[in-house]
N, C-alpha and C positions, 0 to 999 in steps of 0.2 A: 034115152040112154044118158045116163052120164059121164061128164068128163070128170080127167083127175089129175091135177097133177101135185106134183112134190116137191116140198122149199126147203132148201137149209138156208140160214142165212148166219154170218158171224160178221164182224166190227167190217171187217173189207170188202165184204160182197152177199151178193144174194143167187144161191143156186134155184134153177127151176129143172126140173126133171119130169119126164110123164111122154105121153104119144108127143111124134117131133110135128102134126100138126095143129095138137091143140096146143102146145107150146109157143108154138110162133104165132099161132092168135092171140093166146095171154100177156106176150112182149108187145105183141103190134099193139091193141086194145090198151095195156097200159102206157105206152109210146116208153119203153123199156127199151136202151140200147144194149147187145149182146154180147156175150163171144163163146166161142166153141167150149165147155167144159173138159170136153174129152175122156167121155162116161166109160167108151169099150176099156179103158187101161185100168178100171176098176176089176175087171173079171182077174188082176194076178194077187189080189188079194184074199181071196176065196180058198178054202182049203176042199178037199174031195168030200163027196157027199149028195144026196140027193138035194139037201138045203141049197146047198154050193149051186148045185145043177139050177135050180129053178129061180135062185139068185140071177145064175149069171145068164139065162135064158128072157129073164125080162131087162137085164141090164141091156141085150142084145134088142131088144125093141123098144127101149126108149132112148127121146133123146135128153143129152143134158145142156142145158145154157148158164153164161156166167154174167152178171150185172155188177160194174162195180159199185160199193155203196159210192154217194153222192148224199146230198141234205134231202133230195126228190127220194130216192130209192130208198134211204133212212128212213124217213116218214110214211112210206110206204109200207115196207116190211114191217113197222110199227103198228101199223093201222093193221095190218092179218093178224096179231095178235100169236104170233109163232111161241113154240113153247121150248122157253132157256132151256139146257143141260149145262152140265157141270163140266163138260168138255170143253165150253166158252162159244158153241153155237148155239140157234133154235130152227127148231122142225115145227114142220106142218103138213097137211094133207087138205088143198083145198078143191072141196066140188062143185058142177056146178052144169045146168041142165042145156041139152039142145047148142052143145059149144060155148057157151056163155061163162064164161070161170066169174061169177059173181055173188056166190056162196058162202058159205062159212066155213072157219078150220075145223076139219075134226082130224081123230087121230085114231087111225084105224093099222088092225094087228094086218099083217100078209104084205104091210110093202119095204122097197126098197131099205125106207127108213127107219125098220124094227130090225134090221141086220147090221148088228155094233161094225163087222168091218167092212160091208160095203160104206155105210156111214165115216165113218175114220180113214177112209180112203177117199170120200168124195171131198172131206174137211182138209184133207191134204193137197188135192189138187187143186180147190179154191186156193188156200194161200200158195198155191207156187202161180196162178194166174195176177194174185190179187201183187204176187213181186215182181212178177214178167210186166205187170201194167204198170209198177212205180221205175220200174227201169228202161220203160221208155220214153215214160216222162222225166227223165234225169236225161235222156239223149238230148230229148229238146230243150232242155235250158242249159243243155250243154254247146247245141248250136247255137243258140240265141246272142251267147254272150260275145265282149268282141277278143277273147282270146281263147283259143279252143283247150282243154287240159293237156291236152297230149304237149302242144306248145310249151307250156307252162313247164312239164313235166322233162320234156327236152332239154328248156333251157338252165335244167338243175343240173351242178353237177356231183350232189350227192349220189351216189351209189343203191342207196334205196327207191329213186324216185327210176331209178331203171331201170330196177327190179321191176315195181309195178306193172312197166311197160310192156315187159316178160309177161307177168301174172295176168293182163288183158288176154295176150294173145293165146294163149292156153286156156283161159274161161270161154274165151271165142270159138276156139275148136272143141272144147266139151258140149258146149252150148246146139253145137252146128252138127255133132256125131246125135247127140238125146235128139235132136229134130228130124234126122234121116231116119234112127235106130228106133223110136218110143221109147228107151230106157236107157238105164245109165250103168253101164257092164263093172267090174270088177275091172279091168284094165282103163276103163275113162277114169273111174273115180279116183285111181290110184296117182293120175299125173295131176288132179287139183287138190286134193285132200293137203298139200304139204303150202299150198300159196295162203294160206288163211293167216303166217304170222308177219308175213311179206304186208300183207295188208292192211292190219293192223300198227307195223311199225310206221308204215305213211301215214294213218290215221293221225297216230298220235303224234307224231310232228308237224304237221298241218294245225293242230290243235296246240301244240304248244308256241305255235306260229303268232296265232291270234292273240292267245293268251298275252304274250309278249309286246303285242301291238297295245292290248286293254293297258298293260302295267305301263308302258311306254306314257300313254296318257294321263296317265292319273298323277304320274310324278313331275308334268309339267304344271308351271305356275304362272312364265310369262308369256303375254300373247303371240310374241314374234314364233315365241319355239311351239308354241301350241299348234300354231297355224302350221307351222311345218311338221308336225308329227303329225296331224288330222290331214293332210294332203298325202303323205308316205298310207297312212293307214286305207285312204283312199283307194291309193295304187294297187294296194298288196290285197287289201280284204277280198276284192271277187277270183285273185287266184288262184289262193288259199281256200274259199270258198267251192272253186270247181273243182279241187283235189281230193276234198272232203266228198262233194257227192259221185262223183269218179268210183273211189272207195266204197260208196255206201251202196252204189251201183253193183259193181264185183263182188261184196258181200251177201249182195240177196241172189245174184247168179250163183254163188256155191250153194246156197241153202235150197236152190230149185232143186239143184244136181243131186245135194244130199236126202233131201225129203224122197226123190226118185229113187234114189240107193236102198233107203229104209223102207220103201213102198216094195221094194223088188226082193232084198235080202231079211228083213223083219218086220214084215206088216204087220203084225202087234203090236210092236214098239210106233206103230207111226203116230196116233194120239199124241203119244205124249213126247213123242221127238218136235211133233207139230206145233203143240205148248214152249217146251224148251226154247225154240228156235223164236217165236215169236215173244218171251220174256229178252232174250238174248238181242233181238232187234231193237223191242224199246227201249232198252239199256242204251243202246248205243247213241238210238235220236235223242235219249234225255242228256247225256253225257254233250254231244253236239248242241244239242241245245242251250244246256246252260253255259257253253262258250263261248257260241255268238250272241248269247243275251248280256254276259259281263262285258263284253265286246262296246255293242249298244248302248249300254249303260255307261260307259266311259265317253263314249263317243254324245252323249246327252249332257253329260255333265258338262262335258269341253263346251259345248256349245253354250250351254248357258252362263259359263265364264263368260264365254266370247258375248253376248249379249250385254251383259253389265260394263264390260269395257269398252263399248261400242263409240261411244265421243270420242275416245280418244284414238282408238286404232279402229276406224271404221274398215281400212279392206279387208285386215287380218280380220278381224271378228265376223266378218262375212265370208271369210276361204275355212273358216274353224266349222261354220254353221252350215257351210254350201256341201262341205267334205260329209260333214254327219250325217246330212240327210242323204245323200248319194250310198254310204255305206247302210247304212236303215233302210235301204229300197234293193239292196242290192242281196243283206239280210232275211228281210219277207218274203221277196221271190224263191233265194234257198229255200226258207222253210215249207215255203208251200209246195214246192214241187217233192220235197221229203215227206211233206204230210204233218209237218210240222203243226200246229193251232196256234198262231200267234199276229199280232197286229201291234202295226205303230202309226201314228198320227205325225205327219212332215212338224219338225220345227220351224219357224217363220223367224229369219234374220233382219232383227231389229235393224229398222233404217238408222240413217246416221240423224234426220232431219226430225224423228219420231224423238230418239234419244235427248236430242239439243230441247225440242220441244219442252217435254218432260222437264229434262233439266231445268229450263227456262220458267217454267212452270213452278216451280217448287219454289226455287229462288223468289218467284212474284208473289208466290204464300207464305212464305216466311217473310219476306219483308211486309205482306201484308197486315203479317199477324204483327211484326213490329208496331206497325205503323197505330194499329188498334189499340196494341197495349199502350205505346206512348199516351195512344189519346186518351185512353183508359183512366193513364197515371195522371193526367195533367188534368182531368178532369176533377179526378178524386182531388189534385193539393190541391186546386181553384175550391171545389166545396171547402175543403177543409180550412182552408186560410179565409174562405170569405164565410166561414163559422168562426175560425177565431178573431178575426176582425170586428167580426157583427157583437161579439164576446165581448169584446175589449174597448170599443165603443161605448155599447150600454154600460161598462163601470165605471168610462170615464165620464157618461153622461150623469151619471149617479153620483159622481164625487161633486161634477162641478154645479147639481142641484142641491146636495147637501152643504155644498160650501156656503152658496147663494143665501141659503136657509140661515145658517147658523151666525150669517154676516147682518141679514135683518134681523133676526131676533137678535142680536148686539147695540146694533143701533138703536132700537126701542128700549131697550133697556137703560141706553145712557141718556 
């Protein structure tokens, strides 16, 4: 008899669906780590009908698992050879004899995956797992670090930064009501629907924070102030940093909430609410992005001042370059816990003794090349004097043999 089970996969994850024990041997067998999909909350997508009925009667006997993508799980799902749609996922149907799921894809009419809104529903639930899993990883680099945001956020005494603190504790109990309830009612939705510009206004003052710190840099010139602006910028960059992913945290918990709302109130629209929301995220990490990359950028250039002036102000140019690389690590970790794609290579802070070397160095080649050309030159007038010499010689040896000459034949003559 054969087994069957059924993939979607898109940029964030890879669904497996089919019987829940040939399932868990296809994870186990690929050494695929999982999480619960949560396949029964597909049946409220379903409209009346016998299709409906027979839909949601095998929805009812399979189970669904979630994989997040990884570079493993990428290459994986690559190698099944799953077939794109234009929805921004790929499906497949893969068999395979006596338990053994080591078959080939095919693509067969009667499953789950020929029904557009069981489909557009399972596409919905992957990305509200694939948000729920980047916002736990924003918890953890939110522990890690040594000042926690909420701290941070306290110790503002802007009026927006307390708003925020509000807008947590409300996404908290949405979050905590959809976990007891399955769904997200008409009265949840209506007390966060309004925190979304709450949110955004801290975004972008956290963002014009940085900004501020980049421009701060650029317009220094001497090292003393360099050194004290790349030490300030030190300070500030990872708090400004945890506000930011704070923010980008709470922003994918409303979009869990809303994707639920649209799954429950207009499962047709969920596709392409699905799409929207996920243009509307990358928007935000490219905006974030290119902030703390001007950031970077600034904080690189300092630094490379700070290297060229290294003889003369050895500590400064090592607190300009010690600062940079501290923000560029503090940088990377952001991004990656955001999902960011990006790499920096540490600056190495030119020693003082390297510098002097160098210098010393250069100095001992130029004076060496002095020294050459002198020898050069003195070589050249020695030829040339002992050619004009050698010149001046033979004409006078030539006058005083013709003289010679012209004196005997005189005398013979007289």
């Amino acid at each position: 008899m054969d087994d069957e089970i059924q993939l979607i996969s898109d940029d964030d994850g890879l669904a497996v669906l089919g019987d829940p024990a040939v399932v868990e041997r296809f994870l186990v067998s690929e050494g695929l780590q999982s999480k619960d999909l949560g396949l029964p909350r597909l049946g409220s997508v379903l409209s009346a009908g016998a299709v409906a009925a027979q839909a949601g009667s095998e929805i009812a006997a399979n189970s669904g698992r979630w994989v997040k993508m990884t570079k493993e799980s990428a290459q994986f799902a690559k190698k099944l050879g799953l077939r794109r749609s234009s929805k921004g996922y790929s499906t497949g149907v893969l068999k395979g004899n006596h338990g053994q799921i080591k078959g080939f894809v095919e693509f067969t009419k009667g499953s789950l995956l020929t029904n557009p809104a069981v489909l557009a529903g399972a596409a919905g639930i992957m990305a509200q797992l694939a948000m729920q899993q980047a916002m736990d990883e924003i918890t953890d680099y939110l522990a890690t670090i040594d000042k926690k945001v909420d701290d941070v956020l306290r110790a503002q005494k802007d009026s927006v930064f307390a708003d925020l603190i509000g807008v947590d504790f409300v996404l908290r109990e949405a979050m905590t009501i959809r976990e007891q309830v399955g769904r997200v009612s008409e009265v949840t939705w209506s007390k966060v629907q309004a925190t979304t510009l709450t949110i955004a206004t801290t975004q972008a003052y956290a963002l014009r924070q940085l900004d501020a710190l980049a421009e701060k840099l650029e317009g220094e010139s001497k090292i003393g102030e360099l050194a004290k602006t790349a030490k300030e910028a030190k300070a500030k960059v990872e708090e400004w940093l945890a506000v930011l992913a704070r923010c980008f945290q709470l922003q994918d918990a409303i979009a869990i909430l809303e994707l639920d709302r649209v799954l429950d109130a207009s499962p047709d629209e969920l596709d392409h609410h699905r799409l929207a929301l996920r243009a509307a995220r990358n928007n935000r990490l490219d905006l974030i992005s290119k902030s703390t990359e001007r950031l970077m950028a600034r904080m690189d250039a300092a630094a490379g001042t700070a290297n060229t002036k290294v003889l003369l102000h050895p500590t400064s140019s090592r607190e300009v370059v010690d600062s940079s690389n501290q923000v560029a690590q503090n940088v990377v970790e952001f991004h990656g816990r955001l999902g960011i794609e990006r790499g920096r290579e540490s600056l190495e802070a030119r020693r003082w003794t390297d510098a002097a070397t160098e210098a010393r160095d250069k100095a001992f080649d130029a004076g060496a090349d002095g020294v050459d050309a002198a020898r050069r030159l003195g070589n050249e007038t020695f030829d040339l004097a002992k050619s004009t010499t050698g010149k001046l010689s033979s004409r006078l040896t030539d006058r005083v043999w013709r003289r010679r000459t012209d004196d005997a034949e005189a005398d013979q003559q007289d």
